[in-house]
KEKE-3310 file (N, C-alpha, C; in steps of 0.2 Angstrom, whole numbers, plus 5000, padded with zeros to 4 digits):
npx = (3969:3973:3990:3996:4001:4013:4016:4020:4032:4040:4043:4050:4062:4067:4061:4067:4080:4079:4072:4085:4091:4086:4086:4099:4102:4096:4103:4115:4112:4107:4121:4127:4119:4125:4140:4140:4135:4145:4154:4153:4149:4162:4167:4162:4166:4179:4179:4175:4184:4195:4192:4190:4204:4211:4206:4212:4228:4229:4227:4237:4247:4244:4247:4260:4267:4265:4274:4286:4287:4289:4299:4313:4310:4305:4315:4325:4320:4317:4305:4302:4297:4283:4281:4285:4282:4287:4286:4295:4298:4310:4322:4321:4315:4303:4288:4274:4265:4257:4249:4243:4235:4226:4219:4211:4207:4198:4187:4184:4177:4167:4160:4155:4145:4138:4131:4123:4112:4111:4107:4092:4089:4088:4078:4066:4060:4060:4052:4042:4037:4025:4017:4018:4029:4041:4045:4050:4058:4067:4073:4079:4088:4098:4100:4110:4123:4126:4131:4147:4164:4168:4159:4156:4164:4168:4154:4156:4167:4164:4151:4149:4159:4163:4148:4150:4162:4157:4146:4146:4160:4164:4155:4156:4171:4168:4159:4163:4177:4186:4182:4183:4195:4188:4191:4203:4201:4193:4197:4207:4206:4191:4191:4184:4192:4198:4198:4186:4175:4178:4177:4162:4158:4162:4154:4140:4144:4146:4136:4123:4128:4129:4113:4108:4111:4108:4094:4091:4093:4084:4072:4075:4070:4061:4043:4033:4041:4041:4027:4024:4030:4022:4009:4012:4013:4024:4031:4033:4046:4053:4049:4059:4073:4074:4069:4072:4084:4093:4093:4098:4110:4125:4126:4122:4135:4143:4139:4143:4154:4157:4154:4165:4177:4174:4175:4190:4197:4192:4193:4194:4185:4189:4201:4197:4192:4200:4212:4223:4236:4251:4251:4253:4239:4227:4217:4201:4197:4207:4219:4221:4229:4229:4229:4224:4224:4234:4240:4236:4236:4251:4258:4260:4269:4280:4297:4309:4317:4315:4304:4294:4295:4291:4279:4271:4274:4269:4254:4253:4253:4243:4233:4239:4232:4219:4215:4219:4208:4197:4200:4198:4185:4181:4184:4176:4162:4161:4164:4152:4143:4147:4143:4130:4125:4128:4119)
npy = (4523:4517:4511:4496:4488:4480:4488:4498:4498:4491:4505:4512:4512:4521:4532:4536:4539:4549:4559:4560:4564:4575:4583:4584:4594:4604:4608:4612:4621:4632:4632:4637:4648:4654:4657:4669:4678:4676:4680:4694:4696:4697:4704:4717:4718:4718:4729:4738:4736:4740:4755:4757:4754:4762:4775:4774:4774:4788:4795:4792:4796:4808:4812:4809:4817:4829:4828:4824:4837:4845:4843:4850:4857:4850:4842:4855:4862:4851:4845:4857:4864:4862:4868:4878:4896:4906:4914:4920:4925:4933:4930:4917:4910:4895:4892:4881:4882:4893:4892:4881:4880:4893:4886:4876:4881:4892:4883:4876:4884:4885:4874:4875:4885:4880:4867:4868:4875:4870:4857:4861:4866:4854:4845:4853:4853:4838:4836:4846:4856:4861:4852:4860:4871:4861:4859:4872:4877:4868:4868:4881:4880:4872:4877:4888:4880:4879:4890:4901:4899:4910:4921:4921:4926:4938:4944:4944:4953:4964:4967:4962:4959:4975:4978:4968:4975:4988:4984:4973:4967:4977:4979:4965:4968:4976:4971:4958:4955:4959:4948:4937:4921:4919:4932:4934:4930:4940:4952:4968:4977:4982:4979:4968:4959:4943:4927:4927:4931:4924:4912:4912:4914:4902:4893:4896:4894:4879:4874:4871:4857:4848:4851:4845:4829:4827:4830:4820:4810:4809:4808:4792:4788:4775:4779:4769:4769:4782:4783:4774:4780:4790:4787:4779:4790:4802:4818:4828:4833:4822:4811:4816:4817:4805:4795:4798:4802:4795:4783:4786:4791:4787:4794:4808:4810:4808:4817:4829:4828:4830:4842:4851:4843:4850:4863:4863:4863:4875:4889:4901:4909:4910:4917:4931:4937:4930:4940:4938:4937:4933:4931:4924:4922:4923:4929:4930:4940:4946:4947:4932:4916:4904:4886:4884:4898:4903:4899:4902:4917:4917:4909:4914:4921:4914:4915:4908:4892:4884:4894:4890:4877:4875:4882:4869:4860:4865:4862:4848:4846:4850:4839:4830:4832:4834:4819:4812:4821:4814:4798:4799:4802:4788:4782:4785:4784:4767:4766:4770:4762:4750:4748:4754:4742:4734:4735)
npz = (4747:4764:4768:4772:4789:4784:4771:4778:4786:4776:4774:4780:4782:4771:4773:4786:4779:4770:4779:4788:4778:4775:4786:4788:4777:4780:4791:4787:4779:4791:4796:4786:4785:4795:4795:4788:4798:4810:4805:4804:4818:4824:4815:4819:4835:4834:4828:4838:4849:4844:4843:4857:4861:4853:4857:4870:4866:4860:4871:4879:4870:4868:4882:4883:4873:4878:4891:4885:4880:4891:4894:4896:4908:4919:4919:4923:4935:4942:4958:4962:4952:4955:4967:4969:4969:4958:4943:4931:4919:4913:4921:4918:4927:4934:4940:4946:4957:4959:4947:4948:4960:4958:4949:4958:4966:4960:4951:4963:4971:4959:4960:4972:4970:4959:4961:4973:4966:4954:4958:4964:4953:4947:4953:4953:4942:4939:4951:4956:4946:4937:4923:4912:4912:4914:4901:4893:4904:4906:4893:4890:4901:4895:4884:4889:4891:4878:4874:4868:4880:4876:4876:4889:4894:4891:4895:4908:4912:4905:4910:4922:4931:4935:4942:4954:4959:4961:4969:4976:4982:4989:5002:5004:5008:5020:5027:5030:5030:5041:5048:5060:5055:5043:5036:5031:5016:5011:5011:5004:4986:4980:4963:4956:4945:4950:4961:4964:4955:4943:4949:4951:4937:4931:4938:4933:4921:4922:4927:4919:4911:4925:4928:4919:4920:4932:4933:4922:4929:4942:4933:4934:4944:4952:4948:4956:4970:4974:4975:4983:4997:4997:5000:5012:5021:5017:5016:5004:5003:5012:5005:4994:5000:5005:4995:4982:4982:4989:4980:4966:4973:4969:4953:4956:4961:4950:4942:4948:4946:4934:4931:4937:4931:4919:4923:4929:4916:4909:4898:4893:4897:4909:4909:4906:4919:4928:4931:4931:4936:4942:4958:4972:4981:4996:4996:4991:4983:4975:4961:4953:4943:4934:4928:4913:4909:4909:4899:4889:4888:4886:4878:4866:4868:4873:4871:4873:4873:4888:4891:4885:4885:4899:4900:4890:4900:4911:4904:4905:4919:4920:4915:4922:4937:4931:4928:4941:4947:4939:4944:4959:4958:4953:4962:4973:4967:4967:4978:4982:4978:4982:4994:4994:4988:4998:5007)
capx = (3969:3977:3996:3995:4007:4018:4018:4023:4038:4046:4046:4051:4070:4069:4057:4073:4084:4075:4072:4092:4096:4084:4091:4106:4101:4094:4110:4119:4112:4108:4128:4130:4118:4125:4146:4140:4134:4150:4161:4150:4150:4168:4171:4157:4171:4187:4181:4172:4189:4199:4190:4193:4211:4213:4204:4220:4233:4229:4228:4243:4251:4244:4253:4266:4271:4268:4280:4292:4289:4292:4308:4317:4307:4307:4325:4330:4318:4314:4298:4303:4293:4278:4279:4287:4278:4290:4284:4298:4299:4317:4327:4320:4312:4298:4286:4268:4261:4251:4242:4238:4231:4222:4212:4208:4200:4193:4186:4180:4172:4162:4156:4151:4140:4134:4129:4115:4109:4108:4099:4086:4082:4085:4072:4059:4060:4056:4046:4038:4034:4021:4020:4018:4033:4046:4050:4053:4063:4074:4076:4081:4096:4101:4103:4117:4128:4128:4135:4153:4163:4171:4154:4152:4171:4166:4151:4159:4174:4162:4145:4147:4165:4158:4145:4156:4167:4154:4141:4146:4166:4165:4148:4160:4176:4166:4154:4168:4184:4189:4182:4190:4196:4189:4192:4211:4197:4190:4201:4210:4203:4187:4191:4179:4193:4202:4196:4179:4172:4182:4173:4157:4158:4163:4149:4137:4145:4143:4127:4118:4129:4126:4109:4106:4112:4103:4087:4091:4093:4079:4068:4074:4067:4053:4038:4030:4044:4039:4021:4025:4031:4017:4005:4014:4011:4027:4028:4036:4054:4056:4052:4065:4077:4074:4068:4074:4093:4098:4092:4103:4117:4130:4124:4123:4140:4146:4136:4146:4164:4158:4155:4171:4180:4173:4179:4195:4198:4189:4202:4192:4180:4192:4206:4195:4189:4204:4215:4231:4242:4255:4253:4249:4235:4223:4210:4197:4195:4213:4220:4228:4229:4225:4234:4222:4223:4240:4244:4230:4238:4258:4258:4263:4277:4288:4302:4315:4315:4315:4300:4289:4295:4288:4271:4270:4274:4259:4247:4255:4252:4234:4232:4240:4227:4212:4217:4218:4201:4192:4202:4194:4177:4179:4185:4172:4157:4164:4164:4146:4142:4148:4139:4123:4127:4129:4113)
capy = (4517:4518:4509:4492:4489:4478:4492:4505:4493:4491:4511:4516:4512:4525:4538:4540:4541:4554:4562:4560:4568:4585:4587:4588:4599:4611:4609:4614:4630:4632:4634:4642:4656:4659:4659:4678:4683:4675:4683:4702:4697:4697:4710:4723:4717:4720:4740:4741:4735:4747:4760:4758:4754:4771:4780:4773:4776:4794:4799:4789:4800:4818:4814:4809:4823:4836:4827:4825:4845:4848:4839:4854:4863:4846:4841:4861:4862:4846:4843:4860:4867:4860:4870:4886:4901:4911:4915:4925:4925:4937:4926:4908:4904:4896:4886:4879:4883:4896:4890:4876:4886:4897:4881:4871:4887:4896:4876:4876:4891:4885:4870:4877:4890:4878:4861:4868:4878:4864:4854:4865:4865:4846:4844:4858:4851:4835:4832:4851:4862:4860:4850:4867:4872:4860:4859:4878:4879:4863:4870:4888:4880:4867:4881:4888:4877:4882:4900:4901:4903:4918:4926:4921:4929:4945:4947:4943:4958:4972:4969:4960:4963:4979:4976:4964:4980:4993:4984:4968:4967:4983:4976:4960:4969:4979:4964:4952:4957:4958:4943:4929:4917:4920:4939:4936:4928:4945:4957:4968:4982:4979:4978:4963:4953:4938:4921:4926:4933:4917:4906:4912:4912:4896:4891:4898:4890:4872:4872:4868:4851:4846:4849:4838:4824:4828:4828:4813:4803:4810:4804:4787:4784:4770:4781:4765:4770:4790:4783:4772:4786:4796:4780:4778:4800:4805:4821:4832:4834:4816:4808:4817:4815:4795:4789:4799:4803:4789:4781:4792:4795:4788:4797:4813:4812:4808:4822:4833:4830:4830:4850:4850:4841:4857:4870:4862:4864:4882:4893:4909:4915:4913:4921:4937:4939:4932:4945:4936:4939:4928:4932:4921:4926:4919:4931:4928:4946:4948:4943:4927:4912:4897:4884:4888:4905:4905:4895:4904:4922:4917:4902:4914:4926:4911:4917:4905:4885:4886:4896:4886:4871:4877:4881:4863:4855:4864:4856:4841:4845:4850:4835:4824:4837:4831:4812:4813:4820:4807:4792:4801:4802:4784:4777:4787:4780:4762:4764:4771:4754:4745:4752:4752:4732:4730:4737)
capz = (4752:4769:4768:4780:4791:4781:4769:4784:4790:4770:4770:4787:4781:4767:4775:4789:4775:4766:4785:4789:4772:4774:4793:4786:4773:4785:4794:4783:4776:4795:4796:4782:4787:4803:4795:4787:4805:4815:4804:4808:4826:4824:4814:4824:4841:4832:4827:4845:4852:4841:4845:4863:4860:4849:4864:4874:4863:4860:4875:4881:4864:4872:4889:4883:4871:4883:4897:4884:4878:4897:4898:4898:4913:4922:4921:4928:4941:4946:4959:4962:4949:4956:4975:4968:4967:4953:4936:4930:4910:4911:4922:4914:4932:4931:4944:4943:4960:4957:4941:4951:4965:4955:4946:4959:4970:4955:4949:4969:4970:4954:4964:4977:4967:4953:4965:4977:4959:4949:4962:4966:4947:4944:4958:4954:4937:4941:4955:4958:4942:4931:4916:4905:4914:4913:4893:4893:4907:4903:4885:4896:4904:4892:4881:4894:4888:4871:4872:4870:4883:4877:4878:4895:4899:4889:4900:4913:4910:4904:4915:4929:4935:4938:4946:4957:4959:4963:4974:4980:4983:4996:5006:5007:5011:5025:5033:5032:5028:5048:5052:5064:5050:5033:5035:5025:5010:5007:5010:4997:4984:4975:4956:4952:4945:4954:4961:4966:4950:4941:4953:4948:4931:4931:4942:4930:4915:4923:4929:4913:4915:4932:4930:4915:4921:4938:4930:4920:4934:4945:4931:4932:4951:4949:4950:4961:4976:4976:4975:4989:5002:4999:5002:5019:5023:5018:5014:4997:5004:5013:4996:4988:5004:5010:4991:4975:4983:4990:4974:4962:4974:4964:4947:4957:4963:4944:4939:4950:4944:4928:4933:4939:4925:4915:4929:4927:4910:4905:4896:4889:4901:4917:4907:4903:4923:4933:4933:4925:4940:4943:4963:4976:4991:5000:4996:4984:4977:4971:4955:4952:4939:4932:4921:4906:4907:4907:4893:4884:4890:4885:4874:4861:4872:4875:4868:4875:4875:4894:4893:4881:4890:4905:4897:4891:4906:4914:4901:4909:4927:4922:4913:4929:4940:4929:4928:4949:4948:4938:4947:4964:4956:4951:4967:4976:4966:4967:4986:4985:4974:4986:5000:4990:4989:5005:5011)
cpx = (3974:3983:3993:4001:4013:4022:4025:4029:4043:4048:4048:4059:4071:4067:4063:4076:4083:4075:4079:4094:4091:4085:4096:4106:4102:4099:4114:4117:4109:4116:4131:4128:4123:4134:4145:4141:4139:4154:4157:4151:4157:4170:4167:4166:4176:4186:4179:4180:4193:4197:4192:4199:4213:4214:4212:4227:4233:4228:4232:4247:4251:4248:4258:4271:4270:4271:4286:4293:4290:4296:4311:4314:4307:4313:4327:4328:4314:4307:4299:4299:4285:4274:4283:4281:4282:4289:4289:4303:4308:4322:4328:4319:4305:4295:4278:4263:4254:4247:4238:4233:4226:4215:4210:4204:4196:4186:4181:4177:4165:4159:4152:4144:4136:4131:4124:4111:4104:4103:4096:4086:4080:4076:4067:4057:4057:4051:4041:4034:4029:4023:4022:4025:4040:4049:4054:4059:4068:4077:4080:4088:4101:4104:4110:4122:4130:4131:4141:4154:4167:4168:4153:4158:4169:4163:4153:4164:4168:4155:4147:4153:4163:4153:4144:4159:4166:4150:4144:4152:4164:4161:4155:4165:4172:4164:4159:4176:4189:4185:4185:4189:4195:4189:4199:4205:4193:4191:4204:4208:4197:4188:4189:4183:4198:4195:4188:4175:4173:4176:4165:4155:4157:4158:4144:4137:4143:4135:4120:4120:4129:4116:4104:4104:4109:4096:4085:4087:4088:4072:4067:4071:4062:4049:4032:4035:4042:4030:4020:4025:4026:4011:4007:4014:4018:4025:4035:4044:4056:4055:4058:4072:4079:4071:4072:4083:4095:4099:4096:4109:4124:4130:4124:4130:4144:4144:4140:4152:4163:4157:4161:4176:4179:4176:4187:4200:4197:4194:4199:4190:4184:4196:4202:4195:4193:4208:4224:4237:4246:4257:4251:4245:4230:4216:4206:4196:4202:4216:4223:4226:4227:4231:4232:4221:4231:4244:4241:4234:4247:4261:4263:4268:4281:4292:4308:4313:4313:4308:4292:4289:4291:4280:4270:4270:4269:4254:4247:4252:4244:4230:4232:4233:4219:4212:4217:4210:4196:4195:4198:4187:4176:4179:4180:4164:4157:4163:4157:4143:4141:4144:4133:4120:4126:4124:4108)
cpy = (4519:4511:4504:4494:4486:4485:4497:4501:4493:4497:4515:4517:4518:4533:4542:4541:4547:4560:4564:4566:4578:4588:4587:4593:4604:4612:4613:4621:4633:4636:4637:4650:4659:4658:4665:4680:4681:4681:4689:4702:4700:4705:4718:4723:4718:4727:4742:4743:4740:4753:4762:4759:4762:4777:4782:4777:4785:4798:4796:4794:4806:4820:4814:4814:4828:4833:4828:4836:4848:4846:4843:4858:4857:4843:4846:4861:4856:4845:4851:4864:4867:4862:4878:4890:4908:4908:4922:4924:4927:4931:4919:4906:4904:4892:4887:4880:4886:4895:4886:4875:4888:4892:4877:4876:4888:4886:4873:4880:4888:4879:4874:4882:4886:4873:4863:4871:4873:4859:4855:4865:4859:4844:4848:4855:4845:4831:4840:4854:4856:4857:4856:4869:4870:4859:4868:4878:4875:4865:4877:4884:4876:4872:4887:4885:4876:4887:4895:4901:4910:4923:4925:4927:4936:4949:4947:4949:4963:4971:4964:4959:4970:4980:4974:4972:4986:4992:4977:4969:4974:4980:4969:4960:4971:4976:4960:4950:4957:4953:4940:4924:4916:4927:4938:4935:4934:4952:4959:4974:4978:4982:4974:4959:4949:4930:4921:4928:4926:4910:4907:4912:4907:4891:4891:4894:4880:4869:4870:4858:4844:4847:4846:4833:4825:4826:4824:4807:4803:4809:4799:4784:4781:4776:4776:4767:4777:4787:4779:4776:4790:4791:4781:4787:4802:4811:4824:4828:4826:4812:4812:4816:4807:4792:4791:4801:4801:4783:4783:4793:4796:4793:4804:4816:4811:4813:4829:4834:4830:4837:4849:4849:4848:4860:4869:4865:4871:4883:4902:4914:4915:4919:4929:4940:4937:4935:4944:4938:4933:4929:4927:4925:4922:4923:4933:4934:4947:4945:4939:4923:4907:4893:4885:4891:4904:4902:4898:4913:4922:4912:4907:4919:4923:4911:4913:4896:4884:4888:4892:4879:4871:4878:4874:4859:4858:4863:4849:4840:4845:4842:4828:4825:4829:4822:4808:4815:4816:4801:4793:4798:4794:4778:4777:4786:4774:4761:4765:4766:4749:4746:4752:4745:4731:4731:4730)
cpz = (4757:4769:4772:4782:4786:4775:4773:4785:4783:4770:4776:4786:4775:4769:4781:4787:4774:4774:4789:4784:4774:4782:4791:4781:4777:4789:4792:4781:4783:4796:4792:4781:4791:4801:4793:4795:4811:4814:4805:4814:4827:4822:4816:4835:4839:4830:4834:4848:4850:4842:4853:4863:4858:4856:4869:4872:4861:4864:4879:4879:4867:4879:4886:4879:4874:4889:4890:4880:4884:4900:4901:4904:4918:4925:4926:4934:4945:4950:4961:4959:4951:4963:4974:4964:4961:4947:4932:4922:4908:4913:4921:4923:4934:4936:4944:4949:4960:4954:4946:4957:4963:4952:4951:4964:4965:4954:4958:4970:4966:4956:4969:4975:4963:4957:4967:4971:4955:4952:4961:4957:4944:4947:4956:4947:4936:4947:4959:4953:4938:4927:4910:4907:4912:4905:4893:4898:4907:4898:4887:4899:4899:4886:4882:4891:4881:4868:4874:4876:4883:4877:4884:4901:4896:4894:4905:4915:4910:4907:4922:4933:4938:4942:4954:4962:4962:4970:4978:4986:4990:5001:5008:5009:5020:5029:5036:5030:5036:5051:5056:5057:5044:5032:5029:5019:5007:5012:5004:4993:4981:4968:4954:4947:4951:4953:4961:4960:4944:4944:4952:4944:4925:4933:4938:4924:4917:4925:4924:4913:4919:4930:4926:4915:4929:4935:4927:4925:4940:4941:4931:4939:4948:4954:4957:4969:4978:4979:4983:4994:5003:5002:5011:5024:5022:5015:5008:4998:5006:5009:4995:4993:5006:5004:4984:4978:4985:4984:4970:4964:4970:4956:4948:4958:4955:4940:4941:4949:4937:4927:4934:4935:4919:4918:4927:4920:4906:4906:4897:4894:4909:4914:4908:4911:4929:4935:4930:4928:4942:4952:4969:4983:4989:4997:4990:4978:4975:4966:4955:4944:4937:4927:4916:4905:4905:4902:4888:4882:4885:4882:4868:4861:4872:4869:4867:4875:4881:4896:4890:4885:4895:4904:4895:4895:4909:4912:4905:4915:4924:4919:4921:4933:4937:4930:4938:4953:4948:4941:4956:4963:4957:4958:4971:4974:4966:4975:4987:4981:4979:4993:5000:4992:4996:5009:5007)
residu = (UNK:UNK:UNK:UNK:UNK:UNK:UNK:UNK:UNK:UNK:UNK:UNK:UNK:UNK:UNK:UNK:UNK:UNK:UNK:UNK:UNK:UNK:UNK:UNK:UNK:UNK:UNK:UNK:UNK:UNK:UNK:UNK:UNK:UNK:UNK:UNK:UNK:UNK:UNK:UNK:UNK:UNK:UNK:UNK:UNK:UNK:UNK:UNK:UNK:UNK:UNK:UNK:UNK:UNK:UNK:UNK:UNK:UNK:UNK:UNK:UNK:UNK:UNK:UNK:UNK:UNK:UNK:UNK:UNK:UNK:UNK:UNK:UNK:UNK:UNK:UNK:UNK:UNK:UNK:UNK:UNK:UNK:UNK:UNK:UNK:UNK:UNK:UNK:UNK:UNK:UNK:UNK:UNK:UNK:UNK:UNK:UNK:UNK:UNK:UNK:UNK:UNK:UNK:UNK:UNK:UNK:UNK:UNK:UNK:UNK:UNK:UNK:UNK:UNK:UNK:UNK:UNK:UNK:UNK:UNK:UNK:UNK:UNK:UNK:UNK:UNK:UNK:UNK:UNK:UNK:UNK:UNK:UNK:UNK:UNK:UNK:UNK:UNK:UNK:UNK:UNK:UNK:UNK:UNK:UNK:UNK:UNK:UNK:UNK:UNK:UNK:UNK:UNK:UNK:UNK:UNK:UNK:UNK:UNK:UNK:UNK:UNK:UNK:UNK:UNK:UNK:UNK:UNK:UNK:UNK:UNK:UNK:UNK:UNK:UNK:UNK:UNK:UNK:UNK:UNK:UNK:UNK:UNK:UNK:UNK:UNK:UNK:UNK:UNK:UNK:UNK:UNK:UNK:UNK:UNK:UNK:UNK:UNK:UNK:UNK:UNK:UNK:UNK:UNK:UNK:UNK:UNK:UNK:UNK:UNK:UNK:UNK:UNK:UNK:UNK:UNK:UNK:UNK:UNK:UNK:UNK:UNK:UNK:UNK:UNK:UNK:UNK:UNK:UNK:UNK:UNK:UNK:UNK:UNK:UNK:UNK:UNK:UNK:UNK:UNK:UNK:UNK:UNK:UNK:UNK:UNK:UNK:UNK:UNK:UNK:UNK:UNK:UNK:UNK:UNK:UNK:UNK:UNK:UNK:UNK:UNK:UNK:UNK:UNK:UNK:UNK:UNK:UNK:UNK:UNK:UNK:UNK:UNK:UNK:UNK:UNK:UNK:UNK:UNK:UNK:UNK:UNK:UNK:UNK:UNK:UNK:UNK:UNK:UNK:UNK:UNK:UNK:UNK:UNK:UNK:UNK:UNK:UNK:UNK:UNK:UNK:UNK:UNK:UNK:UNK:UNK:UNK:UNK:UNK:UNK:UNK:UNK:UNK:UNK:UNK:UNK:UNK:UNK:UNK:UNK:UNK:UNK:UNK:UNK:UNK:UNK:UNK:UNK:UNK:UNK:UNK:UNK:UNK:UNK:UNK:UNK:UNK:UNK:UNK:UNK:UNK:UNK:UNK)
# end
């Protein structure tokens, strides 16, 4: 039988009771699920956080023990070490021009060689070749960057220094060794090492790299914007000029220091091809150095505190160097952020 109302009216005071008590229920085991997964949230933020933090602290710890392992080459020669070109082991004088010379050319060179390179395969890669085509040849460069590089400084010393030395290096004393203005740059003897065999190498070595992250980011364009342009008669190139690289700019320009930030840093394969001369010149076929050659070269000659010091404060400089680099990089993608925005 259906309740009447009077019924309904004596039981509506226990029915809310009864309704009161099992939303508190559920309340409760409601809030006592979700204390496990505070305290996780919690405790996933405080290892994130520490992770970050470490990150910091450890690389605060790595400057700071090579300034203080180059106290002593700091105190004697002051900013002095930093514009002198003397690398002179016997009389303890010691100055960081050179290397620093030798890395940021060699490290420029290998731009200039690796960047239009890389393009051309990010681009052929994704918006020209075949689909049969591109796994092979992406697996083809990506495996580049898995050879040492003290195989790559090998080859580089016993084929293609040579090389360098026999056919190129004379053709380019001869053509353009008397030029107006870059004639000093390729003057000299041809013996296939110095900057110019260094900068190619190195060029060589990054370009797997760059064109990784190139052809990442050229996949990420919305295929509805390419599709668009061609819809309107664009043609191949003006897609890839007026929709896929204004789209990507910032990622390509992060792609390119992030070559760079490599350049900087290689030890093995400069040392074996740049000649390990402590000499300054202008011209790209002659031999000079690097700071990670030269630490790689004499790290275990320094004979004198003086001299060791002086080795350690050039990890420092190259350290400052690279830290100078990415701060560029970051202000320079930031500006192109903003610029994007503003459009």
């Amino acid at each position: 039988m259906r309740p009447t109302a009077e019924e309904l009216a004596e039981n509506a005071p226990s029915e809310r009771r009864k309704g009161m008590m099992l939303g508190t229920e559920l309340t409760f085991r409601a809030r006592k699920r979700r204390l496990p997964d505070e305290l996780a949230d919690r405790l996933f933020w405080l290892a994130a956080a520490s992770a970050a933090v470490a990150v910091l602290v450890i690389l605060s710890g790595a400057a700071l023990s090579m300034l203080w392992g180059g106290r002593l080459a700091f105190e004697t020669f002051g900013w002095k070490f930093f514009t002198s070109a003397d690398w002179d082991a016997v009389a303890h004088k010691f100055g960081a021009l050179i290397p620093i010379y030798g890395t940021l050319v060699s490290s420029f060179l290998a731009l200039l060689v690796a960047v239009p390179i890389s393009f051309g395969i990010a681009m052929f890669l994704t918006e020209i070749a075949p689909g049969w085509m591109k796994v092979p040849v992406g697996t083809a460069i990506e495996l580049l960057a898995a050879i040492p590089s003290i195989i790559y400084g090998m080859w580089g010393l016993f084929v293609f220094a040579p090389v360098l030395a026999d056919y190129v290096e004379p053709w380019l004393i001869d053509k353009l060794g008397n030029a107006w203005l870059i004639g000093p740059l390729f003057s000299g003897a041809p013996i296939g090492l110095g900057m110019l065999p260094a900068g190619l190498i190195l060029g060589i070595m990054i370009i797997p790299f760059i064109t990784a992250v190139m052809r990442d980011v050229f996949d990420a364009t919305p295929q509805m914007l390419k599709e668009s342009a061609f819809a309107l008669g664009a043609t191949r190139w003006e897609v890839i000029r007026k929709v896929v690289l204004p789209y990507t700019r910032s990622a390509v320009v992060g792609a390119i220091f992030l070559g760079l930030e490599r350049a900087l840093g290689e030890t093995m394969a400069v040392t074996f091809v740049l000649g390990n001369a402590h000499e300054l010149s202008v011209s790209l076929l002659a031999p000079g150095n690097s700071i990670a050659a030269t630490l790689a070269n004499e790290f275990t000659e320094a004979d004198s505190p003086m001299y060791l010091s002086s080795l350690i404060a050039l990890g420092f400089v190259l350290f400052i160097v690279t830290f100078i680099v990415l701060a560029l990089a970051k202000l320079l993608l930031l500006r192109l952020n903003r610029m994007e925005g503003a459009k």
